[in-house]
DRENDO-1510 file (C-alpha; in Angstrom, 1 decimal, always signed):
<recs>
REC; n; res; u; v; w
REC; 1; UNK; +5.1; -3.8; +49.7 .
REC; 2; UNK; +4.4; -5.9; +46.8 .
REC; 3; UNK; +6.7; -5.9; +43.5 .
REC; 4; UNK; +4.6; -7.3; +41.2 .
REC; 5; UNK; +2.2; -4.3; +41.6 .
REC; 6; UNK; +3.0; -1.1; +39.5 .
REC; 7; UNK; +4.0; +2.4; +41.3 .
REC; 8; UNK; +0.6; +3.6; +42.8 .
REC; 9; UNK; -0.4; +0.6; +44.2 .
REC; 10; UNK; +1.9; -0.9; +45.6 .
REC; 11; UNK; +1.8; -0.9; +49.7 .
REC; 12; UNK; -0.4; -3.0; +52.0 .
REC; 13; UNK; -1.4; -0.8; +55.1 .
REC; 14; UNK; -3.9; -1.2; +57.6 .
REC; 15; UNK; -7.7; +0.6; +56.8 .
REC; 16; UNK; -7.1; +3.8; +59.1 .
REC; 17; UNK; -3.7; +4.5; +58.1 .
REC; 18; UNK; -4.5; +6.0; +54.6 .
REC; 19; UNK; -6.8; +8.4; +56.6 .
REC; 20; UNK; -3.5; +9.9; +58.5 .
REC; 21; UNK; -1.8; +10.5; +55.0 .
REC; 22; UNK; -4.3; +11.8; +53.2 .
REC; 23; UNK; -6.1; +14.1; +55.9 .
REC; 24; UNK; -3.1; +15.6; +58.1 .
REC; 25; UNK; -1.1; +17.0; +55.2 .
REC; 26; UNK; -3.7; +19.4; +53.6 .
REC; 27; UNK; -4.7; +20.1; +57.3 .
REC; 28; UNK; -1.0; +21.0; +58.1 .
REC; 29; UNK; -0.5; +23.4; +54.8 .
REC; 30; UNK; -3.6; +25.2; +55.5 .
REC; 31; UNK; -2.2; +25.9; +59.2 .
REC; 32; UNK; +0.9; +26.3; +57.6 .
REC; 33; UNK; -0.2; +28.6; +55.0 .
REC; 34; UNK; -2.1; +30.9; +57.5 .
REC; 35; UNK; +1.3; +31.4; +59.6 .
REC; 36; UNK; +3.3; +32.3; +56.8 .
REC; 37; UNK; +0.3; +35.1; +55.6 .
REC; 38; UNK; +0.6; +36.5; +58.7 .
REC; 39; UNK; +4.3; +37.1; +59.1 .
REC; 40; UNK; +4.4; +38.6; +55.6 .
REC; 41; UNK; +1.7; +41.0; +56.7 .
REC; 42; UNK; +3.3; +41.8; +59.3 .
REC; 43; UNK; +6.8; +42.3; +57.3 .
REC; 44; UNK; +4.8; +44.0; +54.6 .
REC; 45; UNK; +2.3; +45.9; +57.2 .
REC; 46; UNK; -0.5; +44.6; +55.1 .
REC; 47; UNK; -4.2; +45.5; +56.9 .
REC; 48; UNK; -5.3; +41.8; +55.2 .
REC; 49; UNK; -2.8; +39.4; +54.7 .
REC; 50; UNK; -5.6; +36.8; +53.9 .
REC; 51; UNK; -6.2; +38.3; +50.6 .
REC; 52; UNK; -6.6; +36.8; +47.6 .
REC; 53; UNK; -3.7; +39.3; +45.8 .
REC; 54; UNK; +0.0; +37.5; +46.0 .
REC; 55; UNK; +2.6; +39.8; +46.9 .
REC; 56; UNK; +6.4; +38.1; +46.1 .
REC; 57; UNK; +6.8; +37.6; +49.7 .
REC; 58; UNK; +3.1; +36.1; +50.2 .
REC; 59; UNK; +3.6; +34.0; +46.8 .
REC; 60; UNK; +6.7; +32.5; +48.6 .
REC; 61; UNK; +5.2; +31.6; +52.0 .
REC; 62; UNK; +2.8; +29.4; +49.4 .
REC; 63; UNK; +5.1; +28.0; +48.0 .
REC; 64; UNK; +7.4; +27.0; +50.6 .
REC; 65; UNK; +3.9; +25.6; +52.6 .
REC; 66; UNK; +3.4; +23.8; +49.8 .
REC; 67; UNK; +6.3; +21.9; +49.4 .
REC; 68; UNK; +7.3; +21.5; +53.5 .
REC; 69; UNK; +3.6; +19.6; +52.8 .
REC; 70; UNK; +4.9; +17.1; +50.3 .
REC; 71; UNK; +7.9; +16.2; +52.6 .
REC; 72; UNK; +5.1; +15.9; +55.4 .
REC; 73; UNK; +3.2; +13.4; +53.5 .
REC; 74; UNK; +6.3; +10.9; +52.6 .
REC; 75; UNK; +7.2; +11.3; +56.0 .
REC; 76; UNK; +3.9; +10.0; +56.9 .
REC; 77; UNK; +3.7; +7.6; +54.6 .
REC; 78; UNK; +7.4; +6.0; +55.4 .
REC; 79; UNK; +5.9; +5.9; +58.9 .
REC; 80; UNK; +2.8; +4.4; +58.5 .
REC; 81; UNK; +3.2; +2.2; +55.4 .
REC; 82; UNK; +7.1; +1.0; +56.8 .
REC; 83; UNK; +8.4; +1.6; +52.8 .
REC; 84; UNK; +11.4; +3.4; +52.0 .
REC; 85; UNK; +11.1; +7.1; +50.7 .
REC; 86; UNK; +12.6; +5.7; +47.5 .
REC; 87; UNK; +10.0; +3.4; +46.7 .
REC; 88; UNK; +7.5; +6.5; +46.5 .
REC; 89; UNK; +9.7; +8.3; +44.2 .
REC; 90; UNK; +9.7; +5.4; +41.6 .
REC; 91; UNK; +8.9; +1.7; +41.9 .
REC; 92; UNK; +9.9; -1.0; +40.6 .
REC; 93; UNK; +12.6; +0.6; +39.1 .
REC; 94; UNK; +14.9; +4.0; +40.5 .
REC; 95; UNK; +14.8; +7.0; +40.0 .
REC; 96; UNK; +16.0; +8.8; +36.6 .
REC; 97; UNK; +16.4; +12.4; +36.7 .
REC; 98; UNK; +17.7; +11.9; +32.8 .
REC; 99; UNK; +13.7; +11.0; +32.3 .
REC; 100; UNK; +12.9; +14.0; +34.5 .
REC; 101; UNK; +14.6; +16.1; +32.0 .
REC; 102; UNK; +13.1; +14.9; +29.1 .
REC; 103; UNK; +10.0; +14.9; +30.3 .
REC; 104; UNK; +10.2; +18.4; +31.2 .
REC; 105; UNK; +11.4; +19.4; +27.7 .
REC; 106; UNK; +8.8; +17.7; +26.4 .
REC; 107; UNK; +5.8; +19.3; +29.1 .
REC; 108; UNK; +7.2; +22.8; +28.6 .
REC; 109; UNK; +6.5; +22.6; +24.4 .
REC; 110; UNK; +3.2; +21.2; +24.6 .
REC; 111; UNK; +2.6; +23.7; +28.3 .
REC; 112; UNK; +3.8; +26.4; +25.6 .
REC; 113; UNK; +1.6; +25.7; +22.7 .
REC; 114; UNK; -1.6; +25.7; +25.0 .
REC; 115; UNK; -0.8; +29.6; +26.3 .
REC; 116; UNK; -0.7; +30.0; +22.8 .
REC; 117; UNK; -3.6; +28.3; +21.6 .
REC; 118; UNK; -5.5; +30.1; +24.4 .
REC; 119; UNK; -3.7; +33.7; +23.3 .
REC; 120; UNK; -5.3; +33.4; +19.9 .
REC; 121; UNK; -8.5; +31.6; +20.7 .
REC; 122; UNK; -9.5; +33.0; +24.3 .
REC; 123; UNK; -7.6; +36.0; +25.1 .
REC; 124; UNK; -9.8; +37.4; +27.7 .
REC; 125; UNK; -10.2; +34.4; +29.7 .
REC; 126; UNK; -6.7; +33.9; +31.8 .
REC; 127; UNK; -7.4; +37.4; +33.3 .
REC; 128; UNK; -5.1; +39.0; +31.8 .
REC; 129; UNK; -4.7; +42.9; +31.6 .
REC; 130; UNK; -2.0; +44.0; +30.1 .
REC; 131; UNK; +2.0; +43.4; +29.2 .
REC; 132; UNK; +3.7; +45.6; +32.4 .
REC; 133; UNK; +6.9; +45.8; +34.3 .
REC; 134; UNK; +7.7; +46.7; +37.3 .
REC; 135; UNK; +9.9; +46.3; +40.5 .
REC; 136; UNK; +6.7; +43.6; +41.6 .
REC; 137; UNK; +6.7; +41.7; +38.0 .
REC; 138; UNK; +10.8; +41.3; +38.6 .
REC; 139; UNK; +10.4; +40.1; +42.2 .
REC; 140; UNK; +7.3; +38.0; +41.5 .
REC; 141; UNK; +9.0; +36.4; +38.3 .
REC; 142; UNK; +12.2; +35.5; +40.3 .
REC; 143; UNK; +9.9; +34.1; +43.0 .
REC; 144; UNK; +8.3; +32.3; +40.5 .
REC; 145; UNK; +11.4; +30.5; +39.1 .
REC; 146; UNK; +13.0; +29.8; +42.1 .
REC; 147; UNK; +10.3; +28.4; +44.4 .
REC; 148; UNK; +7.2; +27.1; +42.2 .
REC; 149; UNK; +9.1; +24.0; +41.1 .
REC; 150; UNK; +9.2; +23.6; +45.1 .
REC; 151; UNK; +5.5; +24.1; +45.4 .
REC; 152; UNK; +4.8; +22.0; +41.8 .
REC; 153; UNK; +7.1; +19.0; +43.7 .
REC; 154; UNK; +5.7; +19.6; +46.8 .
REC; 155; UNK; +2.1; +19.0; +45.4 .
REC; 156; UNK; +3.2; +15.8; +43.4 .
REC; 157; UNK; +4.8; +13.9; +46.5 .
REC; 158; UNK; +1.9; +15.0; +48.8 .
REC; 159; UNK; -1.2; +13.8; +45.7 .
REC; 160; UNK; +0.8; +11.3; +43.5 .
REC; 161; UNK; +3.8; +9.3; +46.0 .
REC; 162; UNK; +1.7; +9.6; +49.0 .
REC; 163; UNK; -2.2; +10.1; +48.5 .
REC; 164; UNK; -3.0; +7.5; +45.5 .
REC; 165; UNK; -0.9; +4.4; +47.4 .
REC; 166; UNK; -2.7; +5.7; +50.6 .
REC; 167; UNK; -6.5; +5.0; +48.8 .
REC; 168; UNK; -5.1; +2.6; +47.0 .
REC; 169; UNK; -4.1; -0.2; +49.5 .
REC; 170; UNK; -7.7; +0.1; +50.2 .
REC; 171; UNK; -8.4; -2.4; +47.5 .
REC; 172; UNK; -6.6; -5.8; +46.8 .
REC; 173; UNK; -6.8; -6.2; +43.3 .
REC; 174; UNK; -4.7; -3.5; +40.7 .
REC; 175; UNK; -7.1; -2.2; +38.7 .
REC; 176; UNK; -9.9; -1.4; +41.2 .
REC; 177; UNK; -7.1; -0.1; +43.2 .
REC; 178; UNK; -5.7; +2.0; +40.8 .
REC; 179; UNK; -9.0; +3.2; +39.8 .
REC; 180; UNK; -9.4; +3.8; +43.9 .
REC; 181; UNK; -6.3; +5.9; +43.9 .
REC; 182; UNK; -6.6; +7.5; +41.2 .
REC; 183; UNK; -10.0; +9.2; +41.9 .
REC; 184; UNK; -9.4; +9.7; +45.7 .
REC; 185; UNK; -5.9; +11.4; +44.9 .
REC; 186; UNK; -7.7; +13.8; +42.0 .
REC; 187; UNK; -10.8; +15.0; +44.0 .
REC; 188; UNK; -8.7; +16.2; +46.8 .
REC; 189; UNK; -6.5; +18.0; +44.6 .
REC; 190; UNK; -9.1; +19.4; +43.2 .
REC; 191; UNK; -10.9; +20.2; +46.4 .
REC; 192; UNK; -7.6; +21.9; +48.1 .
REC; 193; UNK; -7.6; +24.2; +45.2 .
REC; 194; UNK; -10.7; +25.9; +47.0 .
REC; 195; UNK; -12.3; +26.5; +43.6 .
REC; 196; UNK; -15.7; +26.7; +43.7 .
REC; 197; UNK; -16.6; +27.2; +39.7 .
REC; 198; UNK; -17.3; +23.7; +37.9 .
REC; 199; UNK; -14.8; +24.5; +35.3 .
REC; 200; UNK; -12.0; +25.0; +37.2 .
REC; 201; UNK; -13.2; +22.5; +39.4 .
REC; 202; UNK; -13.3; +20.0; +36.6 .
REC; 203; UNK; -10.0; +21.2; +35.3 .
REC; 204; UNK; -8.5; +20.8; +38.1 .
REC; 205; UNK; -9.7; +16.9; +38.6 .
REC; 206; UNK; -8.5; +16.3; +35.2 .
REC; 207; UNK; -5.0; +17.4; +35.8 .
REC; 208; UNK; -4.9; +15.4; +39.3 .
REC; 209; UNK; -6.2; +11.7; +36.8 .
REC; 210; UNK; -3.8; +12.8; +34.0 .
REC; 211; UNK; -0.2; +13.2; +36.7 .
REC; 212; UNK; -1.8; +10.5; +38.5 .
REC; 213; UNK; -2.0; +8.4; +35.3 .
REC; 214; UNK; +1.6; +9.3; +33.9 .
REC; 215; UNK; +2.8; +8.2; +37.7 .
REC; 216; UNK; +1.3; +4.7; +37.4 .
REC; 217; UNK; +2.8; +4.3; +33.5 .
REC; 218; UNK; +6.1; +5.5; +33.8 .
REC; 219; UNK; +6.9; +4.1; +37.2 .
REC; 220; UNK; +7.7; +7.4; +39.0 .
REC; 221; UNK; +6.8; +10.8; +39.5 .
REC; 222; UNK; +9.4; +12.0; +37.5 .
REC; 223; UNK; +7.1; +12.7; +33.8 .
REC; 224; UNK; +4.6; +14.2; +36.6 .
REC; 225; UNK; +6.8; +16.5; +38.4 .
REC; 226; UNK; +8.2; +17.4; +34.5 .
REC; 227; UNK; +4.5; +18.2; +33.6 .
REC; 228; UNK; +3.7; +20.0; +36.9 .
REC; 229; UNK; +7.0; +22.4; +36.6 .
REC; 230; UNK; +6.7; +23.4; +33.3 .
REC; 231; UNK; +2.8; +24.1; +33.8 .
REC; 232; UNK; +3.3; +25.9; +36.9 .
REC; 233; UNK; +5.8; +28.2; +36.1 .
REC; 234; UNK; +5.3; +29.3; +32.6 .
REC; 235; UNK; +1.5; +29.7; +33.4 .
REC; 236; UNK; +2.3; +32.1; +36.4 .
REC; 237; UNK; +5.1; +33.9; +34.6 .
REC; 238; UNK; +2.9; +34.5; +32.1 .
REC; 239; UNK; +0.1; +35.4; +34.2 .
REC; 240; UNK; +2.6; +37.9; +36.0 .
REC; 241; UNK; +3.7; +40.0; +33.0 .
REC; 242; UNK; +0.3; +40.3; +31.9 .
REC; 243; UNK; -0.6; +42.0; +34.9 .
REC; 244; UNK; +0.1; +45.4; +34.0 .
REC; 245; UNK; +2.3; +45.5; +36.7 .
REC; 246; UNK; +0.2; +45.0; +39.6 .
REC; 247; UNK; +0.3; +42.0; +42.2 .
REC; 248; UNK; -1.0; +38.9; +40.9 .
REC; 249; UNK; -4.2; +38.3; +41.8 .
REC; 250; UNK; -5.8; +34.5; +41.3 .
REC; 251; UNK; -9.3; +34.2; +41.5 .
REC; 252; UNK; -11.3; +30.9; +41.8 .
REC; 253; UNK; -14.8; +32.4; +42.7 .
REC; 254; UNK; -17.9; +31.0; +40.8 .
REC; 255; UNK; -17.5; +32.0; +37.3 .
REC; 256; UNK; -13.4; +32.5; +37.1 .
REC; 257; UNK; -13.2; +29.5; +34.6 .
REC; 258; UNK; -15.2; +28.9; +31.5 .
REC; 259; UNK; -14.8; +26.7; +28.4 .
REC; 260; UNK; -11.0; +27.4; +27.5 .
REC; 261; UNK; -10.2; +25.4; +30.3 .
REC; 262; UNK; -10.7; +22.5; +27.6 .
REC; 263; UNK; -7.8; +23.5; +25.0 .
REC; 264; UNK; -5.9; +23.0; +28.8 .
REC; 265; UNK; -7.2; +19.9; +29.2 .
REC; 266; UNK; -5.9; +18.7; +25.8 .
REC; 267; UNK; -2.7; +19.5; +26.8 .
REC; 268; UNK; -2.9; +17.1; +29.7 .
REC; 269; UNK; -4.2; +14.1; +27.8 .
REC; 270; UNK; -1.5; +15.2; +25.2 .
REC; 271; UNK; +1.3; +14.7; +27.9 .
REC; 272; UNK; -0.1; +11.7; +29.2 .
REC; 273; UNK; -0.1; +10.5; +25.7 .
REC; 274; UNK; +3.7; +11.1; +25.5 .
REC; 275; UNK; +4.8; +9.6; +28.4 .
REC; 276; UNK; +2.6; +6.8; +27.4 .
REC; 277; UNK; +4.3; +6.3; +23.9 .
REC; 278; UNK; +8.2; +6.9; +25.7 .
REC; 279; UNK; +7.5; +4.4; +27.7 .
REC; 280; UNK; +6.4; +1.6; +25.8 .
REC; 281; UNK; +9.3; +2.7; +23.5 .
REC; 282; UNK; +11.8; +2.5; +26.4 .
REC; 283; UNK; +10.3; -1.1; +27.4 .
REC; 284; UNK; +10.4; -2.4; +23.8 .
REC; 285; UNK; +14.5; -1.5; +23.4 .
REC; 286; UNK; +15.2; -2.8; +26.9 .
</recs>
């Protein structure tokens, strides 16, 4: 592990090592994932328990996959890199949960303001039905605030602290290592996503380079964890009361995404933006 290097890329591993850590965990959650479907089916009695339609319950067993996932791929990463845990949390420095709660003040205004944006301007394009209540809006939306900032962590350990160092030790020198980890750490968030529209596809890549890029500036995961949260679970509480009352349903078929994904793409570049200008704030009074 090298300290002159900035969070990202900053471990020295040999070439078949980043293949464990960034090819068991996904394998793992998909396994994982499966399980969990079918022991809600078979609490809920559900004929297909591999559909696309989230039940609380099912929502839950994603969740909770999710995040067991990111504890898998530190794990992996302490063990093959020989690091401590802490040092893929935040490096050089430690880590500040005072910073993780600005950030995420600071994610869920400008999260906030793009479901509004995309209310006025694009109405039709989230899916959304209809404002509706019932016992399944109640149960999804306490599923949603309980376990989707597991799920939203989960994904950030397992794509930010573990799969950009991973590619990047490929590469001695920082900025084609960076560059390495940063592209490498994106497509496969994007790919386990499973989307298989272009925009979506390409929404999805930019999110993974924008968390991936407020990692590397701010020293630690906590602005992307922030961002990842607040995106996460006003999205998905939103998407649940607009549901008419019905299970969520989340589709990511050829044609699910369309050009309203950009106004969402602003708001990435606009929180990387932030964290960028905090930063070099923070550096410049210290």
């Amino acid at each position: 592990m090298d300290s002159s290097r900035p969070f990202g890329v900053h471990l020295r591993m040999s070439w078949w090592k980043p293949l464990v850590v960034i090819l068991v965990p996904p394998l793992a959650m998909l396994v994982l994932q499966v399980l969990l479907y079918q022991v809600v089916g078979v609490v809920e009695g559900s004929d297909d328990p591999m559909s696309a339609t989230f039940t609380p319950l099912k929502f839950l067993a994603v969740n909770l996959s999710i995040g067991a996932t990111g504890v898998l791929a530190i794990l992996l990463l302490v063990w093959t890199a020989r690091v401590p845990w802490r040092s893929l949390l935040s490096f050089p420095r430690a880590f500040d949960a005072r910073r993780l709660t600005h950030y995420l003040i600071g994610a869920a205004l400008l999260v906030g303001a793009g479901i509004g944006v995309v209310a006025l301007v694009a109405p039709d394009s989230p899916g959304w039905t209809a404002f509706g209540v019932t016992g399944t809006t109640i149960g999804m939306l306490a599923i949603v605030l309980l376990s989707t900032p597991v799920q939203a962590v989960g994904e950030e350990l397992t794509y930010r602290s573990a799969t950009l160092p991973a590619a990047a030790s490929w590469v001695r020198a920082v900025r084609p290592a960076l560059a390495v980890g940063l592209v490498v750490s994106s497509l496969q968030f994007a790919v386990v996503h499973g989307s298989t529209d272009p925009w979506l596809f390409g929404y999805y890549t930019v999110f993974g380079i924008s968390t991936g890029l407020m990692a590397v500036i701010s020293r630690g995961i906590e602005a992307p964890v922030a961002f990842h949260v607040a995106n996460n679970v006003l999205f998905t509480s939103v998407n649940t009361v607009m549901a008419d009352g019905e299970a969520l349903a989340i589709d990511r078929s050829t044609d699910s995404g369309d050009a309203s994904l950009l106004i969402l793409a602003v708001v990435n570049i606009a929180m990387v933006a932030l964290v960028w200008l905090r930063e070099r704030r923070a550096r410049a009074t210290s």
